[in-house]
C-alpha positions as CSV (number, residue, x, y, z in Angstrom):
1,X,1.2,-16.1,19.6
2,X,0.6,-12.7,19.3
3,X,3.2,-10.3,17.1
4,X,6.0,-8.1,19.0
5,X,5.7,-4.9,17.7
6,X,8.5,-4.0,17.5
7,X,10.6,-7.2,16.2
8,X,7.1,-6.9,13.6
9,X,8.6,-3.2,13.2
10,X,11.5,-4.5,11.8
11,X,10.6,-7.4,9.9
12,X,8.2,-5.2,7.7
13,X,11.2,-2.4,7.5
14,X,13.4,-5.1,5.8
15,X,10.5,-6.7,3.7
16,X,9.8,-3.5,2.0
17,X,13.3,-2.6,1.7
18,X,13.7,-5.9,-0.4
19,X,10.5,-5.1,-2.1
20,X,12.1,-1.4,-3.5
21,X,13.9,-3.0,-6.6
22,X,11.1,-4.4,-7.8
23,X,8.2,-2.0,-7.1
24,X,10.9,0.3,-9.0
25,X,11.2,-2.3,-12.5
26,X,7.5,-2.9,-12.3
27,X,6.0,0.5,-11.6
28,X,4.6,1.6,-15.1
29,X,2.4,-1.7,-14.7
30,X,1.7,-1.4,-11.1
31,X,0.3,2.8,-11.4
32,X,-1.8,1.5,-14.9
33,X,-3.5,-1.3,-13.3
34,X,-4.2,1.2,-10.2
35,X,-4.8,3.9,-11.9
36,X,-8.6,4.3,-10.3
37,X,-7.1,4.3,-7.0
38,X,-5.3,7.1,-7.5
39,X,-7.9,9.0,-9.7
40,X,-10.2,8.5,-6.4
41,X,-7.5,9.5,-4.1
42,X,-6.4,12.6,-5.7
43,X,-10.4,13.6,-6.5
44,X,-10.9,13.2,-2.8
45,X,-7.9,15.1,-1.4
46,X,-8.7,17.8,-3.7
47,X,-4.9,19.7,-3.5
48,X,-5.1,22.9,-4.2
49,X,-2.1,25.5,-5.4
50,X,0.2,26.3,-2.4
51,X,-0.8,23.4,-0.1
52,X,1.4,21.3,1.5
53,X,0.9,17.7,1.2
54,X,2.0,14.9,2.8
55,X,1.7,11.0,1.8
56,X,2.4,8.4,3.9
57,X,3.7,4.9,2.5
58,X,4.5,6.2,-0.8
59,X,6.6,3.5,-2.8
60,X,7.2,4.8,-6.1
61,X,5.9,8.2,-5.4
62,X,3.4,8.4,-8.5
63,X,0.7,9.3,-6.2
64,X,2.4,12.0,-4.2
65,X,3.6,13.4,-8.0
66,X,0.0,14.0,-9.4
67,X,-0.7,16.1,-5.9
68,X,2.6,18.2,-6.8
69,X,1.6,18.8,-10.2
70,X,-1.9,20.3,-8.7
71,X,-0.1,22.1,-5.5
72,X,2.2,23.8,-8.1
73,X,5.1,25.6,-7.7
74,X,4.2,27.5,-4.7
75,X,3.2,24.3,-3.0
76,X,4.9,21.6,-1.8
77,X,4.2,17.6,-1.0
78,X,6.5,15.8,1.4
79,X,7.3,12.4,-0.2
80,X,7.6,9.6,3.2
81,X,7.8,5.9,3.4
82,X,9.0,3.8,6.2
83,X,11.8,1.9,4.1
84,X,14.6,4.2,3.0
85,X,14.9,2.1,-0.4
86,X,11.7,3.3,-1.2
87,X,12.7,7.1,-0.6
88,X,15.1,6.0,-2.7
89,X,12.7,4.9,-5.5
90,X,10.8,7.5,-5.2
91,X,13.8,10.4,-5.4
92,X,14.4,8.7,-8.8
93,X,11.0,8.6,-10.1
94,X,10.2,12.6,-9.1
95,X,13.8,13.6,-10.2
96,X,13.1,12.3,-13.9
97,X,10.0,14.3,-14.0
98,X,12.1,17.3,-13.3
99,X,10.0,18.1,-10.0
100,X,11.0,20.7,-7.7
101,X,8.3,21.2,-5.0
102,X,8.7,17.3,-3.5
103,X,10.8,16.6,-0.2
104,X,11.9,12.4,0.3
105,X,11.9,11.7,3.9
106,X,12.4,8.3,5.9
107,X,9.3,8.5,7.9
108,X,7.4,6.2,10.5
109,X,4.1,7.2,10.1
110,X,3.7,6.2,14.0
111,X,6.2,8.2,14.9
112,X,6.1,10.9,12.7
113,X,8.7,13.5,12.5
114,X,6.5,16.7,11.8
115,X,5.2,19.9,13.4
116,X,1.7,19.7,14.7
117,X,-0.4,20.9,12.1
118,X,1.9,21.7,9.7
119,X,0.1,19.8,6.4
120,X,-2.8,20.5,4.7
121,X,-4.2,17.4,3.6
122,X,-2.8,13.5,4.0
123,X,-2.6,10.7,1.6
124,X,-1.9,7.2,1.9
125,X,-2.1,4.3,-0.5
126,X,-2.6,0.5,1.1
127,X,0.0,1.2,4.0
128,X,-1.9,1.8,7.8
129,X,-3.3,-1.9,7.2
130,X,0.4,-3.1,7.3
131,X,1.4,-1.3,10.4
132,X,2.2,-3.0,13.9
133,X,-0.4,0.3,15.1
134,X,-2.4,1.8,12.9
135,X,-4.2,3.9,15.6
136,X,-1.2,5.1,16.6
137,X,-0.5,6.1,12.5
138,X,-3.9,7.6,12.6
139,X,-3.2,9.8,15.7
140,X,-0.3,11.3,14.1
141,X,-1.9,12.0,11.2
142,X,-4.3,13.9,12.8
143,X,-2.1,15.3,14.3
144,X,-0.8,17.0,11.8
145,X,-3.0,18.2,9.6
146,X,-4.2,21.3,10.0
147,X,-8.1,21.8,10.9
148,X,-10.1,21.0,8.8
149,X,-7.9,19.4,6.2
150,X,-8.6,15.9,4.7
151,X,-7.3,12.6,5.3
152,X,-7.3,10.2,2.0
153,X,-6.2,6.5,1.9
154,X,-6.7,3.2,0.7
155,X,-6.7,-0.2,2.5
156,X,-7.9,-3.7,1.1
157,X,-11.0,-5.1,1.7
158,X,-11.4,-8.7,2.8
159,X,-9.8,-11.8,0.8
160,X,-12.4,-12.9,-0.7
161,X,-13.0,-9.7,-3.0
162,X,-9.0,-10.1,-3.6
163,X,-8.7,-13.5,-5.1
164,X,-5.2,-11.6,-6.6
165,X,-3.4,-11.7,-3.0
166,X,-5.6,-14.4,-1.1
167,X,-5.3,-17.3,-3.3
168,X,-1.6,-17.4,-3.3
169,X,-1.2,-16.5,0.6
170,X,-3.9,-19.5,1.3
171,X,-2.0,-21.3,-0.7
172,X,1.3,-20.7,1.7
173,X,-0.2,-21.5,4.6
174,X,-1.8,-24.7,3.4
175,X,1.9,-25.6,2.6
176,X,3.0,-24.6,6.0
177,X,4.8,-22.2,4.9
178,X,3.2,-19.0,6.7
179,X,1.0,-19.5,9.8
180,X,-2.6,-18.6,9.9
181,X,-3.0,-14.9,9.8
182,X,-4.1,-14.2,13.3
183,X,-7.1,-11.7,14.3
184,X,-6.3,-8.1,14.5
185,X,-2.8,-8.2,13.9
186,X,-1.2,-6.2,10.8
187,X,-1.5,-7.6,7.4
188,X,-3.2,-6.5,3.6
189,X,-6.6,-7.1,5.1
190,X,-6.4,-6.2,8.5
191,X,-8.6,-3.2,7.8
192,X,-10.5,-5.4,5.2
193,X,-14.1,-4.9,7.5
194,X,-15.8,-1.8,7.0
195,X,-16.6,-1.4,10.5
196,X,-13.1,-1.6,11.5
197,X,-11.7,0.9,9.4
198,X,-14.3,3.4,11.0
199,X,-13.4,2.4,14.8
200,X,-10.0,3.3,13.9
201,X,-10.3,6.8,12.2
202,X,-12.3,7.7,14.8
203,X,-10.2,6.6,17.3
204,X,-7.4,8.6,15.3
205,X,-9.5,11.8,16.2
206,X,-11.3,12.3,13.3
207,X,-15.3,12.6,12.5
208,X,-17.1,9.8,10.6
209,X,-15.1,8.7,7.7
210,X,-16.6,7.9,4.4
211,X,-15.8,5.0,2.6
212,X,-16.4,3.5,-0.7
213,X,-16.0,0.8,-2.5
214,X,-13.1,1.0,-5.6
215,X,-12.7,-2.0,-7.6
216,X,-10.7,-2.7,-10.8
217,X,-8.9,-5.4,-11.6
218,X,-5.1,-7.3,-12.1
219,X,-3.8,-8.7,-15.4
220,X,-1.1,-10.7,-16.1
221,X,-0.2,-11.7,-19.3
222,X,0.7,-15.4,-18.8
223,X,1.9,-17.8,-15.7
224,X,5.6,-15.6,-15.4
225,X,4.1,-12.4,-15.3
226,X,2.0,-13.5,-12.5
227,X,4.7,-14.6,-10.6
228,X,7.0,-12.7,-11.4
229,X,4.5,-9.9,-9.9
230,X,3.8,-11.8,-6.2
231,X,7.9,-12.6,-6.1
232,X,9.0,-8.8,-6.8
233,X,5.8,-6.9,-4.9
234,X,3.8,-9.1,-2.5
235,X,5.7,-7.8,0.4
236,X,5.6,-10.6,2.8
237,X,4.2,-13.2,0.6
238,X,7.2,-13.0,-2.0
239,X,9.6,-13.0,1.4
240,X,8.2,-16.2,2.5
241,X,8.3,-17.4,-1.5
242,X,11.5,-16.5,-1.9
243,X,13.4,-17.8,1.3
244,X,11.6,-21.4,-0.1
245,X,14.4,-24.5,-0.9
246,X,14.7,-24.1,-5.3
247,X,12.7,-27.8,-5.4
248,X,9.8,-26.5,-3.1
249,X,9.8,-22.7,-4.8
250,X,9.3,-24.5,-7.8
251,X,6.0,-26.9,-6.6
252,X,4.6,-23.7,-4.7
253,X,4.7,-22.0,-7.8
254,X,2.6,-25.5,-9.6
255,X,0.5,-25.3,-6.9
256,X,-0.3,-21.3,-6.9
257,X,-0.8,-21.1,-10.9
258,X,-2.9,-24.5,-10.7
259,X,-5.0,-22.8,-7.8
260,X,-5.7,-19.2,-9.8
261,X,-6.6,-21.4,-13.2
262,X,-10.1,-20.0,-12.3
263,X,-8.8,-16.9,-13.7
264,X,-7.0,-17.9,-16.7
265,X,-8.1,-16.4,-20.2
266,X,-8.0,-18.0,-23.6
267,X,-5.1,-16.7,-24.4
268,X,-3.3,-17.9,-21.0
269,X,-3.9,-14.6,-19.4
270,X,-5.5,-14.0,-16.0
271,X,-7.6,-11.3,-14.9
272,X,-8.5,-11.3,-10.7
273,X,-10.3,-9.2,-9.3
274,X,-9.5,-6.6,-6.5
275,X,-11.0,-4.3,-4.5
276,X,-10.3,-1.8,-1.9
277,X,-11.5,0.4,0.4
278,X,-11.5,4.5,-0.5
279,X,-11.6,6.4,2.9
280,X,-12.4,10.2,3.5
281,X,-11.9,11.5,6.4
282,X,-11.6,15.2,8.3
């Protein structure tokens, strides 16, 4: 059955509301181990002093901070994501840093609340792929930006470069416990093809996108940390996880960490890869 939008809408507003406290406890893990997504991202956005900036789906923040620190004092970035909790987060995060040229705003990025042409460059981290319309996201991000500025964001690529996310989420739905993710509708790797991601940019308004290839990859120091990381930050994986019966939480866990053994170290570590999609656009 297809998704609702709008019931999707709100299912993905509470998920990432639930998601805040821990994206918030683990986030000096979380911006280390993506640390070349963000190098790329702010390379490629290229803020200068006095622009105004706006990311989209910001979580924690980090990302929109290291474009404040470039647009200076006589700049400004406007700090959005779609789940007040995470404004929240991020209003912490950029308040302990003593920074004064951020705005926190409760934005839908399909909807946005903004004058037309009114930024001069756009940033977004993993979020359009989550979104009940990401063409419609697109729109209003080129909508505004002013001419000529640059659109910069990163979505997954396809499951099987992202062994970190699909083995647990294949490992849910062979244990009935999330259906099938269905063609085309939102999700980590709806955006995952190439060819996709291009349709949609340029259906946003924009001219041919460029896109690259950024890989890296996640560590985890032993069987908790790794679940301890889907349970606090895998959106709607840890919500399915975590609304399991205590006995059947605890064999879905066996049977995740027995199925990502591939990846185990000597030492009882893992390392998975993960890869993502870099996309330029103007």
């Amino acid at each position: 059955m297809a998704i609702e939008p709008e019931a999707y809408r709100q299912q993905s507003l509470e998920t990432w509301g639930d998601m805040a406290a821990g994206w918030e406890s683990r986030r000096e893990w979380l911006m280390q181990i993506t640390a070349p997504v963000n190098d790329w991202l702010v390379q490629n956005a290229d803020p200068q002093p006095g622009q105004t900036l706006l990311e989209i789906a910001a979580g924690t923040g980090d990302l929109g901070f290291r474009l404040a620190e470039r647009v200076g004092e006589a700049g400004r970035v406007i700090s959005t994501d779609f789940a007040p909790e995470m404004v929240d987060v991020a209003r912490r995060n950029g308040n302990a840093r003593g920074l004064a040229n951020v705005e926190y705003r409760a934005l839908d990025a399909e909807r946005l609340d903004l004058e037309d042409e009114s930024v001069d460059g756009v940033v977004c981290r993993w979020g359009y792929m989550l979104m009940a319309d990401p063409a419609a996201a697109l729109k209003q991000s080129r909508r505004v930006l002013r001419s000529g500025g640059p659109l910069c964001f990163a979505v997954w690529r396809t499951p099987d470069v992202n062994p970190w996310a699909a083995v647990p989420a294949v490992t849910l739905v062979q244990r009935g416990h999330m259906p099938p993710p269905e063609p085309g509708a939102p999700g980590m790797f709806a955006m995952g093809d190439g060819n996709r991601t291009v349709e949609l940019v340029r259906a946003g308004g924009f001219d041919e996108p460029k896109l690259e290839e950024i890989t890296f990859a996640f560590k985890y120091s032993d069987d908790d940390d790794f679940w301890d990381a889907i349970v606090r930050l895998a959106g709607p994986l840890a919500r399915a996880i975590n609304a399991l019966p205590e006995q059947e939480r605890r064999d879905t866990r066996a049977a995740i960490i027995d199925n990502i053994a591939p990846f185990r170290n000597d030492d009882g570590s893992f390392t998975m890869p993960a890869s993502t999609w870099g996309v330029v656009a103007r």
